[in-house]
C-alpha positions as CSV (number, residue, x, y, z in Angstrom):
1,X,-28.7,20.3,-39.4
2,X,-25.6,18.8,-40.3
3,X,-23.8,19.2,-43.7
4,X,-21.4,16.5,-45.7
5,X,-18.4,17.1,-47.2
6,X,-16.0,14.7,-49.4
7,X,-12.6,15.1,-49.5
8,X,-10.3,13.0,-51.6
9,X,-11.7,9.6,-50.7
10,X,-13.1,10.5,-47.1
11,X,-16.3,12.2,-45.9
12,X,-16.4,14.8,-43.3
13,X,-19.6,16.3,-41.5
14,X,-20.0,19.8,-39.9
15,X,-22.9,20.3,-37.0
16,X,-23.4,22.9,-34.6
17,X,-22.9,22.0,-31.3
18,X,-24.5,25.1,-29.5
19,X,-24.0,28.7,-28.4
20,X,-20.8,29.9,-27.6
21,X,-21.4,31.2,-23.8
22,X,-19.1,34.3,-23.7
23,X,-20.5,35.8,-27.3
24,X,-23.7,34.0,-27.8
25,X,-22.7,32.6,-31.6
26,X,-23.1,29.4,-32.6
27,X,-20.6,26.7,-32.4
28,X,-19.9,24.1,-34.7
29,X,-17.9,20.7,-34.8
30,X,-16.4,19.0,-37.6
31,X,-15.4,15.8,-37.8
32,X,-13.9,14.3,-40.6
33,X,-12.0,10.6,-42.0
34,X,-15.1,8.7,-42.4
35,X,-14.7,6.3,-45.4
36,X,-18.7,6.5,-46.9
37,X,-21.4,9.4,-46.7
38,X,-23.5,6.7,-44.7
39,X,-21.0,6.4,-42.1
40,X,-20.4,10.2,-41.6
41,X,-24.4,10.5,-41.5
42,X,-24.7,8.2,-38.2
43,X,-21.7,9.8,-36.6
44,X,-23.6,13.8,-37.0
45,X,-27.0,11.7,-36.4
46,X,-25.6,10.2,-32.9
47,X,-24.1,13.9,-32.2
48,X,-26.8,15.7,-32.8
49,X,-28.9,13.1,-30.7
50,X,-26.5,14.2,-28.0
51,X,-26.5,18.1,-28.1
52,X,-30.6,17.8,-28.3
53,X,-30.8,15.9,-24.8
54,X,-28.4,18.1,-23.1
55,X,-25.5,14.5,-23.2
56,X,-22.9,16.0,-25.4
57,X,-19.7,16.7,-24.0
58,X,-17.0,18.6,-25.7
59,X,-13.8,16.8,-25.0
60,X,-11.1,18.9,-24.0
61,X,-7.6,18.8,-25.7
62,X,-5.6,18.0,-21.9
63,X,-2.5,16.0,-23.2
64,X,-2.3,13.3,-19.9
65,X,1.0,15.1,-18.5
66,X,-1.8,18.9,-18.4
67,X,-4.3,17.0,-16.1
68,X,-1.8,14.8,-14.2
69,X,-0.4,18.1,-13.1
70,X,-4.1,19.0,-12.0
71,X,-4.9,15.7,-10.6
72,X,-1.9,15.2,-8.3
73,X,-3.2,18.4,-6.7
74,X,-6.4,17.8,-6.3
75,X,-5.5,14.0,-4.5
76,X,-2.7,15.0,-2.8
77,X,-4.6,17.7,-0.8
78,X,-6.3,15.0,1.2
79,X,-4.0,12.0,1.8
80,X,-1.0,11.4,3.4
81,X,2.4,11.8,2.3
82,X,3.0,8.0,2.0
83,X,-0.3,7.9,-0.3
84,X,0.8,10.8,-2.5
85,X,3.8,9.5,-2.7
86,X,2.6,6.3,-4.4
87,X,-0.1,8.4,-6.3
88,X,2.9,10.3,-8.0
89,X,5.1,7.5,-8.7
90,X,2.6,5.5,-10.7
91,X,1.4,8.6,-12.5
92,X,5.4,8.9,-13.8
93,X,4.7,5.3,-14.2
94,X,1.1,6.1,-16.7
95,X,3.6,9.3,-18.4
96,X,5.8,7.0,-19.7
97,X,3.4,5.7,-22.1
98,X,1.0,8.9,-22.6
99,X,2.8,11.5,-21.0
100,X,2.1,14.3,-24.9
101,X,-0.9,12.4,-25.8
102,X,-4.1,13.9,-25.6
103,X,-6.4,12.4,-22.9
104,X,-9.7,11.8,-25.4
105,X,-6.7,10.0,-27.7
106,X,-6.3,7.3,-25.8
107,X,-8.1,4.1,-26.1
108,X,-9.7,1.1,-24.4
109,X,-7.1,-0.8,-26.5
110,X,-4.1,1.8,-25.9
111,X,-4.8,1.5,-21.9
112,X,-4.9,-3.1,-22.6
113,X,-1.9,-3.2,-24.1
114,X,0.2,-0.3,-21.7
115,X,-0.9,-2.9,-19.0
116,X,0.4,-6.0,-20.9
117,X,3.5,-3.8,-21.7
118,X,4.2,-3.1,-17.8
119,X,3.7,-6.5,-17.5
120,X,6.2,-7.8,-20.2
121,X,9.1,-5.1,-18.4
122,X,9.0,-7.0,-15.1
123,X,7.1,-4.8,-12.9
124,X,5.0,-7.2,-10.4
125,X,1.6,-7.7,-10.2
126,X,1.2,-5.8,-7.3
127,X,2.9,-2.7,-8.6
128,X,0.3,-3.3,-12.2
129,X,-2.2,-3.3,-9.4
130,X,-1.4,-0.3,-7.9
131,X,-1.0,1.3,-11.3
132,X,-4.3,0.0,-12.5
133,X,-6.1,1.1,-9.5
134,X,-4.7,5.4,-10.4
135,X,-5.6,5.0,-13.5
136,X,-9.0,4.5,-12.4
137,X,-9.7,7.2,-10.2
138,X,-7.6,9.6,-13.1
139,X,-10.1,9.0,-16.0
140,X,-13.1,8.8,-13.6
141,X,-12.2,12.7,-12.5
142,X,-11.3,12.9,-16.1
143,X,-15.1,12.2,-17.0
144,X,-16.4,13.9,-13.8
145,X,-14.6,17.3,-15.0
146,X,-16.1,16.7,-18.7
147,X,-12.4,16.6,-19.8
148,X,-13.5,12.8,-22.0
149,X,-16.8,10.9,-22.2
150,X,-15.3,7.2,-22.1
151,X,-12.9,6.1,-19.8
152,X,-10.5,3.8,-21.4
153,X,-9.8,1.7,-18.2
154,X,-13.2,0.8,-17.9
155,X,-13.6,-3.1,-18.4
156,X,-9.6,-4.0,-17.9
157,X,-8.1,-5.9,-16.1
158,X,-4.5,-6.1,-15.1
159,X,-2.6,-8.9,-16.1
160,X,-1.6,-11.7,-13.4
161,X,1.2,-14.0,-13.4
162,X,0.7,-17.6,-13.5
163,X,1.3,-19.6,-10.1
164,X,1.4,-22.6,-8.9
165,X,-2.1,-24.4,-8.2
166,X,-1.4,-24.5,-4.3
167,X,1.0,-21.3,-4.1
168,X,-2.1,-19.2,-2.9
169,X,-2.6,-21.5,-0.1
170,X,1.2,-21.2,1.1
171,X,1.6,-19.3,4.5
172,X,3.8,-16.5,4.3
173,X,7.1,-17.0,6.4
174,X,7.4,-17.0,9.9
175,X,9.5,-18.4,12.3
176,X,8.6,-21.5,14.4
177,X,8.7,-21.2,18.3
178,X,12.1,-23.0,18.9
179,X,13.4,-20.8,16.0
180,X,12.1,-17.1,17.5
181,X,13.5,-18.8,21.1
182,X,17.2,-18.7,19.0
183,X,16.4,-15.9,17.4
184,X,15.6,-13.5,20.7
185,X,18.5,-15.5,22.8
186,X,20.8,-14.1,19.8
187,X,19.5,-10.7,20.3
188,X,20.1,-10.6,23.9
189,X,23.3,-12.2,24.1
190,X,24.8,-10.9,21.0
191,X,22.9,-7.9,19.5
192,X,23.8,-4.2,19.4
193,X,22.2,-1.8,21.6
194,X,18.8,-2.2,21.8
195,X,18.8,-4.9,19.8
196,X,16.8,-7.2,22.1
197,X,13.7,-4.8,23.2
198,X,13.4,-4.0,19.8
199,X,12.7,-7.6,18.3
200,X,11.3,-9.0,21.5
201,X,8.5,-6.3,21.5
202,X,7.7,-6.9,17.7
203,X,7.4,-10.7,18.6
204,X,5.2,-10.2,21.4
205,X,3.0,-7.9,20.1
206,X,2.6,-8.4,16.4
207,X,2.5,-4.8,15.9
208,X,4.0,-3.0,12.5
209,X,7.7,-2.2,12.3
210,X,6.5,1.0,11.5
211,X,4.1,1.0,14.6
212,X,7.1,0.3,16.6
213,X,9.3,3.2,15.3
214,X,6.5,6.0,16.2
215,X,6.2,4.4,19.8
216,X,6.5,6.8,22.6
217,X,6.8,6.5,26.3
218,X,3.2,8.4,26.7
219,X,1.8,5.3,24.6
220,X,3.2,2.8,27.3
221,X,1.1,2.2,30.2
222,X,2.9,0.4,32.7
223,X,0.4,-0.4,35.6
224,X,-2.3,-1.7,32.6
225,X,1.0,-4.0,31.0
226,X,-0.6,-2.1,27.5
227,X,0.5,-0.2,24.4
228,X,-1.4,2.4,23.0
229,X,-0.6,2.1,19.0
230,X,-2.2,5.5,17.7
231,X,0.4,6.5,14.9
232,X,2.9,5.2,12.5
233,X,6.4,6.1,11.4
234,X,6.8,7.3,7.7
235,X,10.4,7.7,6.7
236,X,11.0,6.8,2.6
237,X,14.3,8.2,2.1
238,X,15.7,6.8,5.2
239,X,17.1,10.3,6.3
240,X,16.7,10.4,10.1
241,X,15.6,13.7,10.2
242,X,13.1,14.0,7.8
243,X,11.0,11.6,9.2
244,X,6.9,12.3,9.7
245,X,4.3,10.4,12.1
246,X,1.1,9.7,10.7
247,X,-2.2,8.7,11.5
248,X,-2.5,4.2,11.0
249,X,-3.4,3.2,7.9
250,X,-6.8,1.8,8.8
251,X,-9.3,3.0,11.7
252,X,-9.0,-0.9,13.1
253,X,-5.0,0.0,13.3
254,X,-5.7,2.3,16.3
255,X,-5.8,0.0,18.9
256,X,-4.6,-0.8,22.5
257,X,-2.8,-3.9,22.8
258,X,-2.1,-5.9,26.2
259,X,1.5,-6.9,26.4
260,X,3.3,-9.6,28.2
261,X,5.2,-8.7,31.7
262,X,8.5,-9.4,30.5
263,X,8.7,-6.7,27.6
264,X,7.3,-4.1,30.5
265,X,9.9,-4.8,32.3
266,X,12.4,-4.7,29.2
267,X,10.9,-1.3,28.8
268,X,11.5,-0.1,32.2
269,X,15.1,-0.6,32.1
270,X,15.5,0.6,29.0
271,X,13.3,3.6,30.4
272,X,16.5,3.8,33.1
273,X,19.2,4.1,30.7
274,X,17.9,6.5,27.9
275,X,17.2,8.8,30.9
276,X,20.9,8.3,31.9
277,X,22.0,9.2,28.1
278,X,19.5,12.5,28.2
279,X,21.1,13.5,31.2
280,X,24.6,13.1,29.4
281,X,24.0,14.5,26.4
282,X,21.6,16.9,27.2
283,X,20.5,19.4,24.9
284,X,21.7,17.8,22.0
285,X,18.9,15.0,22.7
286,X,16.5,15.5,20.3
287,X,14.3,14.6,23.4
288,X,10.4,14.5,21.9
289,X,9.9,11.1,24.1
290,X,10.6,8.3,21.8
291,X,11.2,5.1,23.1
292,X,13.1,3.5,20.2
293,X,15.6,6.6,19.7
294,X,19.1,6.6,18.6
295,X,21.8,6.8,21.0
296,X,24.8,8.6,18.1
297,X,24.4,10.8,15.3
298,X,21.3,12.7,16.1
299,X,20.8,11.2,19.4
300,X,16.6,11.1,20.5
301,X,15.6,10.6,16.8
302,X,13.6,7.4,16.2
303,X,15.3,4.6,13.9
304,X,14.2,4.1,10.8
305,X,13.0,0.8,9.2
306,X,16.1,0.2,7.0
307,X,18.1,0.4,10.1
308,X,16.0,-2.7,12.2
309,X,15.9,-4.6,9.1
310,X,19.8,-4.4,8.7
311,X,20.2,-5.3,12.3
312,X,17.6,-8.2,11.8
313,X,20.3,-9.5,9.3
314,X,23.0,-9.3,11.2
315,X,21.5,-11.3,13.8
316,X,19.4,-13.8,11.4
317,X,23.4,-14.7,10.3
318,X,24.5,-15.3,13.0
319,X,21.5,-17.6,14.7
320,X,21.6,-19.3,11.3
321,X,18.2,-18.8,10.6
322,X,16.6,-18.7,7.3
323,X,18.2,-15.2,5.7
324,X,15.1,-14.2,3.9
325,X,12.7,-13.2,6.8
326,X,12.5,-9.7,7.9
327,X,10.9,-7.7,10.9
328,X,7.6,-8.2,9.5
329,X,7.8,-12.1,9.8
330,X,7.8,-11.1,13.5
331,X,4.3,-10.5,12.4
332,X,3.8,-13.7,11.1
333,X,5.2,-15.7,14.2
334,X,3.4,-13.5,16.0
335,X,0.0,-14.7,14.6
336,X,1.1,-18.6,14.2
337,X,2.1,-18.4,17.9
338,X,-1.3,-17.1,18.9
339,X,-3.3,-19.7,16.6
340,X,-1.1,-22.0,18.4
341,X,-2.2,-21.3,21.2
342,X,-5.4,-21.6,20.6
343,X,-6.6,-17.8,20.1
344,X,-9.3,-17.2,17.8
345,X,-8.8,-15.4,14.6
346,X,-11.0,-12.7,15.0
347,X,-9.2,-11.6,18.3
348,X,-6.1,-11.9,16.5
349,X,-7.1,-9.5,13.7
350,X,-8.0,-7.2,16.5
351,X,-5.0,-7.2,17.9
352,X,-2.5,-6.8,15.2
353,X,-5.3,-4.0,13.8
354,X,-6.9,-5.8,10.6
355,X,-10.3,-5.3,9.5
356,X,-9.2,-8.3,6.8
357,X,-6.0,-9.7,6.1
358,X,-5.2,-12.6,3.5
359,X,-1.9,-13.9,4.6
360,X,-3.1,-13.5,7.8
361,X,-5.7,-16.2,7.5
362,X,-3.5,-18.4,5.5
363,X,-1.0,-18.4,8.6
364,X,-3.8,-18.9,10.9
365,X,-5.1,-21.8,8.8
366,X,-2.0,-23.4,8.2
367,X,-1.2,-23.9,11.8
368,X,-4.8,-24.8,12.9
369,X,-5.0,-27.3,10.5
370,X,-1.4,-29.0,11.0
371,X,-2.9,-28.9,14.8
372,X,-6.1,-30.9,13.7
373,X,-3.9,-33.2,12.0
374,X,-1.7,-33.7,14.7
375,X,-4.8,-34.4,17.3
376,X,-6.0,-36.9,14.7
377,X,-2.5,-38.8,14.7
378,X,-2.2,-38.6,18.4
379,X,-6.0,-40.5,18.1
380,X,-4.7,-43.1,16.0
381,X,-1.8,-43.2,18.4
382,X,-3.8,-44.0,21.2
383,X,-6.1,-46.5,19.8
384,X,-3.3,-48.8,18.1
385,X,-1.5,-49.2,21.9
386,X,-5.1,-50.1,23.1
């Protein structure tokens, strides 16, 4: 049975809340600012509701930086380094707003307006995405440990910028096939070594930069003209040697892709001369069967991406073409080229290892429908020199 106390102008109650399990006496709670008895009377009646069907949970006093320390373990255990990564940096991200504050402290209405906050200091929505979606698996294993009993992130919703009505239907950019024709006749006539192999296989096979980077010559199958894409290149700090391969990021990324004659071919002869370099170099080659290694300065190691996307500016300079794209747009031309020619979507999604991909489709429906539109003008055409 609970018992009332006023203080000054505010009412306090006292109820116990159990047995304490390590000396078997009784525990109590007290809970106190209420500004009438009535309203401290509901508040012990709603505990006491709790502790007699076995529902109450004693929040712990974790500040959010104790269980972040906690969490990170227990997620980062089971991921990969590129997810922990991420996991970490919007945690520092969630600190910077209740890094001393104690877990059961913050609110639905704290949590709102840290996302409107994030929002108002320029990070995107993506990145208030990615924070959003943390915060949600924190304060569920928050709840699951019996550390608080509300989440505050429940029911909120991240903030989105406004866009333009038809901006969601824009493709992403891509370059057209006269434009990739400039852009890989560039590359082979004025591109650093390996310049041309490297963008010619991204164009013709629509895999991930990152795809390319982890390719070895055991993934090449040259009587099958196919690439076996089974890993991925993870490199943050772009510090050659402390690079790591892991496993795709979806099970519809492991795939085995057929590739066109030409890049075989590319690939033999560049097959010719990296063995010529091994034997030069010897044991210095940092020989573990890459096909997309570096030639100076740690010779064998794959590149990493920072080092095609600067020689993807180089040459996008000096083609003239539009400065902003970058390897992944190879991607993108990759996929407009196949709608083009008339693949379906679904066997494109197969082959550049989607399960579902947004921009994906928008490419793919951009060019199939300025193809439909075309066929009707070419009916028109037709009928008016009748």
């Amino acid at each position: 049975m609970a018992y009332f106390r006023k203080r000054g102008e505010k009412w306090s109650f006292t109820a116990d809340i159990g047995q304490d399990a390590a000396t078997g006496k009784r525990k109590q709670k007290t809970v106190s600012g209420f500004k009438t008895k009535k309203e401290a009377q509901l508040a012990a009646g709603k505990l006491e509701q709790e502790v007699n069907h076995g529902t109450y949970i004693e929040e712990k006093n974790l500040t959010f930086e104790d269980f972040s320390i906690e969490w990170l373990k227990l997620y980062c255990d089971n991921v990969k380094e590129s997810s922990a990564r991420a996991r970490r940096y919007e945690i520092d991200c969630l600190a910077f707003y209740f890094r001393n504050i104690k877990l059961k402290n913050i609110t639905k209405k704290t949590y709102h307006d840290t996302l409107i906050d994030l929002k108002d200091r320029g990070y995107s929505d993506n990145t208030i995405s990615g924070i959003h979606g943390t915060a949600r698996m924190f304060f569920k294993k928050a709840m699951e440990l019996d550390v608080i009993k509300l989440d505050p992130t429940a029911y909120a919703r991240p903030p989105r910028s406004q866009r333009a009505i038809d901006e969601d239907d824009a493709p992403a950019k891509y370059l057209e096939k006269d434009e990739l024709n400039v852009f890989l006749k560039t590359a082979k006539e004025k591109g650093l070594d390996g310049d041309y192999l490297i963008f010619m296989t991204l164009a013709y096979s629509g895999m991930r930069i990152g795809e390319l980077c982890g390719l070895k010559w055991t993934d090449v199958d040259f009587e099958a003209h196919t690439i076996n894409i089974i890993k991925t290149y993870y490199n943050p700090k772009n510090i050659t040697t402390e690079y790591l391969l892991q496993t795709p990021k979806t099970k519809s990324s492991k795939r085995c892709i057929d590739i066109d004659i030409d890049v075989i071919n590319e690939l033999k002869k560049h097959q010719e001369q990296q063995d010529i370099i091994k034997n030069r170099i010897g044991d210095s080659y940092y020989d573990k069967n890459f096909i997309f290694a570096k030639i100076k300065n740690n010779p064998g190691y794959p590149h990493y991406l920072k080092f095609i996307e600067i020689r993807m500016s180089r040459l996008l300079k000096i083609a003239g073409l539009a400065k902003e794209l970058t390897p992944h747009s190879l991607r993108h031309t990759h996929t407009s080229l196949l709608a083009e020619a008339g693949v379906g979507l679904q066997q494109i999604m197969e082959r550049l290892g989607h399960i579902d991909d947004s921009t994906t489709k928008n490419v793919y429906m951009h060019v199939t429908k300025t193809m439909k539109k075309e066929a009707s003008q070419k009916f028109s055409e037709l009928m008016r020199n009748l």
